[in-house]
C-alpha positions as CSV (number, residue, x, y, z in Angstrom):
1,X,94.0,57.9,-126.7
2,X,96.1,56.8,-123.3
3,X,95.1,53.4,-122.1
4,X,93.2,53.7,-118.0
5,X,92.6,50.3,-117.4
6,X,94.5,46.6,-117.6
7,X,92.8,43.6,-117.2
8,X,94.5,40.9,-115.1
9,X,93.6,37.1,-115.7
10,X,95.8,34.2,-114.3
11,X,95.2,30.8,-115.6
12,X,96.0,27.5,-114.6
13,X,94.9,24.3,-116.1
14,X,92.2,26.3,-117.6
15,X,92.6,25.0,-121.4
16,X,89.0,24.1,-121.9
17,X,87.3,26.6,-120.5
18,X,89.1,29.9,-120.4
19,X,88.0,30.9,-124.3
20,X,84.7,31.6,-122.8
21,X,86.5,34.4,-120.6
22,X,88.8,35.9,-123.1
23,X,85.9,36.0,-125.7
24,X,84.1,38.3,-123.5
25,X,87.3,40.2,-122.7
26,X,87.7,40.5,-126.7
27,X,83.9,41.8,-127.1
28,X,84.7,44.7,-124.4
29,X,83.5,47.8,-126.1
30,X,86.3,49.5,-123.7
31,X,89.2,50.8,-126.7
32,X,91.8,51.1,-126.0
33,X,92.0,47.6,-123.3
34,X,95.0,45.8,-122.1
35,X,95.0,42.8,-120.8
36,X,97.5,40.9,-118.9
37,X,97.1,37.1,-118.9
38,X,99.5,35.2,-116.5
39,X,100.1,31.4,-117.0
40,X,100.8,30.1,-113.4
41,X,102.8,26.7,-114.4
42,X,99.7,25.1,-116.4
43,X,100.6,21.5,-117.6
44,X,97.8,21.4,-120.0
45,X,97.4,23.6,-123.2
46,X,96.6,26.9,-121.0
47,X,99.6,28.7,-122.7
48,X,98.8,27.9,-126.3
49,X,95.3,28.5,-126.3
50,X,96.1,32.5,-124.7
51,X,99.0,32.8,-127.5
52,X,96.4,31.7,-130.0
53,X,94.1,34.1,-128.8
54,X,96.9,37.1,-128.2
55,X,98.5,36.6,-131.8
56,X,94.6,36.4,-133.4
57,X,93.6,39.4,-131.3
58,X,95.6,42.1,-130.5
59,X,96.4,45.2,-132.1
60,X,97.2,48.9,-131.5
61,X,94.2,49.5,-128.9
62,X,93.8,45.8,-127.9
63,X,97.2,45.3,-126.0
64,X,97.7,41.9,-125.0
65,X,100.4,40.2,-123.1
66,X,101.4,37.1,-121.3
67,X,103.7,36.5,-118.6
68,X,104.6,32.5,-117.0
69,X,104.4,33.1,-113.0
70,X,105.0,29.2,-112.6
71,X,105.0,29.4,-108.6
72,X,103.1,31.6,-105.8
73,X,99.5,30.0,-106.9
74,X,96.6,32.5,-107.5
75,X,98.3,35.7,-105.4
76,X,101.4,35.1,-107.3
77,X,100.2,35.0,-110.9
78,X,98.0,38.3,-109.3
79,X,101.2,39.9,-108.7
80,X,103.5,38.6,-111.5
81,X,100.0,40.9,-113.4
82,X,100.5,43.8,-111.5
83,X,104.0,44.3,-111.4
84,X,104.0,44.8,-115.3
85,X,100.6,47.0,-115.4
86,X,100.8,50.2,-116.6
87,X,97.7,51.7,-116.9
88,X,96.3,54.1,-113.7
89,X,93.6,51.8,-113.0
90,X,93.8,47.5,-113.0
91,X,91.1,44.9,-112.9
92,X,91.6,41.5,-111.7
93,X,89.8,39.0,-113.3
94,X,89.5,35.2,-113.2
95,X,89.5,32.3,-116.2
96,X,86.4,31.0,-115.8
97,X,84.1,33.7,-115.5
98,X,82.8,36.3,-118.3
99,X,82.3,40.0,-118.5
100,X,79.4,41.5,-120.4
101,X,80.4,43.8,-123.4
102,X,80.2,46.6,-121.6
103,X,81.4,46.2,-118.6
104,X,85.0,47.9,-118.8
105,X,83.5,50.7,-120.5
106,X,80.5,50.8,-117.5
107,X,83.7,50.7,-114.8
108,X,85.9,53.2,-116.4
109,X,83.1,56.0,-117.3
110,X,82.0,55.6,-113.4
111,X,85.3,56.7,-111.9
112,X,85.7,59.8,-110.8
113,X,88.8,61.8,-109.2
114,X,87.7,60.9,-105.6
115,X,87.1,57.4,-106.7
116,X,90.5,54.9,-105.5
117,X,88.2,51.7,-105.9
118,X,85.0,51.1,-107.4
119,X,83.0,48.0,-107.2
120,X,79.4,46.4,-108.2
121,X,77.4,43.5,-107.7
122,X,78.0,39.9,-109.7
123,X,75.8,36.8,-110.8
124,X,76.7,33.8,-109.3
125,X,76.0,30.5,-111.0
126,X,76.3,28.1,-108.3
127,X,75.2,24.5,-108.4
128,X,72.2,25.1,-106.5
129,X,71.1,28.4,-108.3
130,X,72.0,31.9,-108.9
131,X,72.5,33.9,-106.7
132,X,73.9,37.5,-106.0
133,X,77.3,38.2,-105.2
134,X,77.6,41.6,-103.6
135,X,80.4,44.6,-103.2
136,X,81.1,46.0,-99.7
137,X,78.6,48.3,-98.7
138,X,77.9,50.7,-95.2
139,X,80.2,48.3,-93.3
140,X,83.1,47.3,-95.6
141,X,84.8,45.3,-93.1
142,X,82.2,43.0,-92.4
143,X,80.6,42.7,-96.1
144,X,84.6,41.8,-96.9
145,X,85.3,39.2,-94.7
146,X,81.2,37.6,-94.7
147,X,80.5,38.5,-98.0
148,X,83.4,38.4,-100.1
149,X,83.2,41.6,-101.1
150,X,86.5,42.4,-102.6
151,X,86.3,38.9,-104.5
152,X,88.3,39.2,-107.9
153,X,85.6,40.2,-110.2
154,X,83.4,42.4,-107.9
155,X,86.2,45.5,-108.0
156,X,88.7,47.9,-110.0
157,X,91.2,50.2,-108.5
158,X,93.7,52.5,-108.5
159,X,96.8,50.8,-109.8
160,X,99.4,52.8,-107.3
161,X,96.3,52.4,-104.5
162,X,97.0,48.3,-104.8
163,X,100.5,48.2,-104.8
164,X,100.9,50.7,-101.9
165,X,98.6,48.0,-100.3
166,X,100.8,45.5,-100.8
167,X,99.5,43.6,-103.6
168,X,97.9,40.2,-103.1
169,X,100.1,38.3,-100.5
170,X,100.9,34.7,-100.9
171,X,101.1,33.4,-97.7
172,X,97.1,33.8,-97.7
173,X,96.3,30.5,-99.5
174,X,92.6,30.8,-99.5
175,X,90.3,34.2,-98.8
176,X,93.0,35.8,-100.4
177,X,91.1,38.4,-101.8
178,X,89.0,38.8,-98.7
179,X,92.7,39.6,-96.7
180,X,93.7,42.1,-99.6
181,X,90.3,43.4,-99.4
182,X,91.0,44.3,-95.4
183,X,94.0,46.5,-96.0
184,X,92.6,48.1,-98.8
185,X,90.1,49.3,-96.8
186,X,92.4,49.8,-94.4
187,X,94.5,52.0,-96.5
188,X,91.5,54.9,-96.5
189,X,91.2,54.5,-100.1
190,X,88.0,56.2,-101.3
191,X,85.6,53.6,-101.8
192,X,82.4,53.9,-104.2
193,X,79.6,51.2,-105.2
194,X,78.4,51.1,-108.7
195,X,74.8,50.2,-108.4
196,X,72.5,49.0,-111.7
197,X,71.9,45.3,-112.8
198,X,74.8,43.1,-113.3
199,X,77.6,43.0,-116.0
200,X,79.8,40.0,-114.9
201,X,79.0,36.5,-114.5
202,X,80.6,33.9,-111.9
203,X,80.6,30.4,-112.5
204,X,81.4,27.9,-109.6
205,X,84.2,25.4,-111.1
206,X,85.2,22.1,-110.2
207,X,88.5,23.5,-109.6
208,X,87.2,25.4,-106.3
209,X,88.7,25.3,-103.0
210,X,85.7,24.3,-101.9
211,X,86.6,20.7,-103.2
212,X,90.4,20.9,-101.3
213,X,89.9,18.7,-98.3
214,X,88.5,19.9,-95.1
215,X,91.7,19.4,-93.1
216,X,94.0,21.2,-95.6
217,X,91.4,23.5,-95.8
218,X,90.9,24.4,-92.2
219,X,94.8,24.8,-91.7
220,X,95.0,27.5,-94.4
221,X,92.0,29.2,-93.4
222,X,92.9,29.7,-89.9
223,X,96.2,31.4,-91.6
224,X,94.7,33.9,-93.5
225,X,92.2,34.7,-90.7
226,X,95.3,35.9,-88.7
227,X,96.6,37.9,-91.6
228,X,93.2,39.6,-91.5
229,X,93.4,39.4,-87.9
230,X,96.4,41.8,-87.9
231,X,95.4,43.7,-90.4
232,X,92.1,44.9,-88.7
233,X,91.3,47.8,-86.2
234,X,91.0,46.3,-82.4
235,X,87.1,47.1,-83.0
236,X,87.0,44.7,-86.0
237,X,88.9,41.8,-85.2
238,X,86.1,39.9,-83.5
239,X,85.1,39.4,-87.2
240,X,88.1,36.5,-87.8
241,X,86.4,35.1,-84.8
242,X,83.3,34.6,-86.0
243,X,84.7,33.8,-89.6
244,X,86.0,30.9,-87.4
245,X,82.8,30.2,-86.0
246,X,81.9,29.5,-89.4
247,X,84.1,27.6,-90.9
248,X,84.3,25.2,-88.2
249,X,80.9,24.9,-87.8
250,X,80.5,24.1,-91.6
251,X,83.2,21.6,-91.4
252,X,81.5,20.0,-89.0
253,X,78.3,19.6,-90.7
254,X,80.2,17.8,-94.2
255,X,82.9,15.9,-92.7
256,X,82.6,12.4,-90.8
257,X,86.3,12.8,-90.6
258,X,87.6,12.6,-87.0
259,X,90.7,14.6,-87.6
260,X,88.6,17.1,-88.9
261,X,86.3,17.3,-86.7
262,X,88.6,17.7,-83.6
263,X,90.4,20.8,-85.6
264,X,87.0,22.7,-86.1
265,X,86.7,21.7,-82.8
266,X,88.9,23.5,-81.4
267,X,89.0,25.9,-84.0
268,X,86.0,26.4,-82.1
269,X,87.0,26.8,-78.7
270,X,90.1,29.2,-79.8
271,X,87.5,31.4,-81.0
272,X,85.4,31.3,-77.7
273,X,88.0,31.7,-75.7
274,X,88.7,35.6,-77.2
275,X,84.9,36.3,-77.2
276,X,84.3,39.9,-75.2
277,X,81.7,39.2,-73.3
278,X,79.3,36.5,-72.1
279,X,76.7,37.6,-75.1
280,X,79.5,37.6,-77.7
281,X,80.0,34.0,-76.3
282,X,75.8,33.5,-76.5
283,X,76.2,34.5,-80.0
284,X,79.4,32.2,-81.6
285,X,77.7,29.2,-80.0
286,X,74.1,30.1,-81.1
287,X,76.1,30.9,-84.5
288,X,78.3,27.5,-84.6
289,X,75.4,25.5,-83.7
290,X,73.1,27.0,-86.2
291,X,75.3,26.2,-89.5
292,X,76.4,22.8,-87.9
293,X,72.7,21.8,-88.9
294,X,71.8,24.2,-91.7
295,X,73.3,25.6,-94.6
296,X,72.6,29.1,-95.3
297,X,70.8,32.3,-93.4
298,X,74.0,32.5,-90.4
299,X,75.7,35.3,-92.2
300,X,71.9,37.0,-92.0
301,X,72.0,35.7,-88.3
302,X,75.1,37.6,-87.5
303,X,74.6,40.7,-89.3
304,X,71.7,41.5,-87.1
305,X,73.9,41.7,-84.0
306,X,77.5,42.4,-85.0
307,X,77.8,45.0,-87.6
């Protein structure tokens, strides 16, 4: 039997904790699997635990391999993956999350001809609680870029449909799943939701961008956002703006930090300044000043009047 799908995992600095993901890639009930693992430049003992794992586990319809992508962080190792995958469909996948048993076999039995990407709904285990992470829906382009909706686990595709997208591009530092996600999309690939309960789990790491600093943070963020920004139909780009809302507005609310403050700041005002009309300016401030002070329901907020 061919081979349809490879999995593709990068790891960095993952040596404690990435067992937990390639057991559940072993378990697969998906035969025959490959998997791709690509060490981006770990300096811990990433690279011997995966050759452990690949010389313990592989065989004729368990194809594993590993590749060293030591530069081009996250987007890179992505990339180092894909150029080597040679199956028609790819999954991405990251090292500290798990798949259920089935859940290659649950993709791959969905697909049908008309089918370029396929996605479904994830757990989230977050600090505070789980919660739902969820595929794009009715309005891809604002479930991508609010939601996360093309997040690494949440999606398979067509291999030639990702490549002819460009593949994952490393000049977006952060979100840069939600910036592939937009010219997907973009591309008119044929885009289907796979609907039943859950059959990955995502678990928030202490090795988030979440825990970069706000300042470094903000700078990369208002990069990708213009990589989106481009990307985007004129009819759609007011999304960055209110990404920008966001952002800044949450920055403002966890930092003390003048220097980040006066970026969100005028990250901000840049994003006023392109609003459309007096009500889209009503909105972003009603917006900004609404997740200054609270924490979740401005995504909810905005979806009501901007979709």
């Amino acid at each position: 039997m061919d081979k349809k799908l490879t999995v593709v995992i990068p790891v960095y600095n993952r040596g404690d904790i990435v067992g937990r993901t390639l057991k559940s890639v072993e378990a697969q009930t998906l035969r025959p699997l490959r998997t791709v693992l690509v060490d981006n430049g770990s300096t811990d003992n990433s690279l011997a635990v995966l050759r452990q794992w690949r010389d313990r586990t592989s065989g004729s319809d368990f194809e594993i391999d590993i590749v060293s992508e030591p530069h081009g962080k996250a987007a890179g190792a992505r990339n180092a993956g894909l150029a080597i995958t040679d199956t028609p469909w790819v999954m991405f996948f990251d090292s500290d999350d798990t798949m259920h048993p089935t859940h290659c076999s649950r993709a791959m039995n969905a697909v049908t001809p008309d089918t370029d990407v396929l996605g479904w709904n994830v757990n989230m285990h977050l600090p505070d609680g789980l919660r739902t992470g969820r595929f794009v829906g009715s309005n891809p382009h604002f479930d991508n870029i609010f939601h996360g909706g093309f997040a690494t686990q949440r999606w398979i595709a067509r291999t030639d449909v990702v490549r002819k997208a460009g593949g994952w591009n490393p000049d977006a530092l952060i979100w840069n799943d939600i910036e592939l996600g937009a010219r997907i999309i973009e591309s008119g690939a044929r885009i289907r939701r796979l609907s039943g309960h859950p059959t990955v789990d995502v678990y928030h790491s202490c090795q988030s961008i979440s825990t970069e600093p706000w300042e470094s943070r903000l700078s990369r963020m208002e990069t990708t956002l213009r990589l989106i920004e481009n990307t985007l139909p004129a009819r759609y780009r007011h999304y960055t703006c209110y990404k920008a809302i966001l952002a800044a507005g949450e920055a403002m609310r966890t930092s003390h930090d003048e220097a980040v403050r006066a970026k969100a700041a005028r990250m901000y005002s840049e994003a006023i300044a392109k609003a459309r009309s007096g009500g889209s300016r009503l909105l972003m401030n009603t917006t900004y000043n609404y997740i200054r002070h609270l924490e979740r329901g401005s995504v909810t907020l905005l979806s009501f009047f901007i979709k």
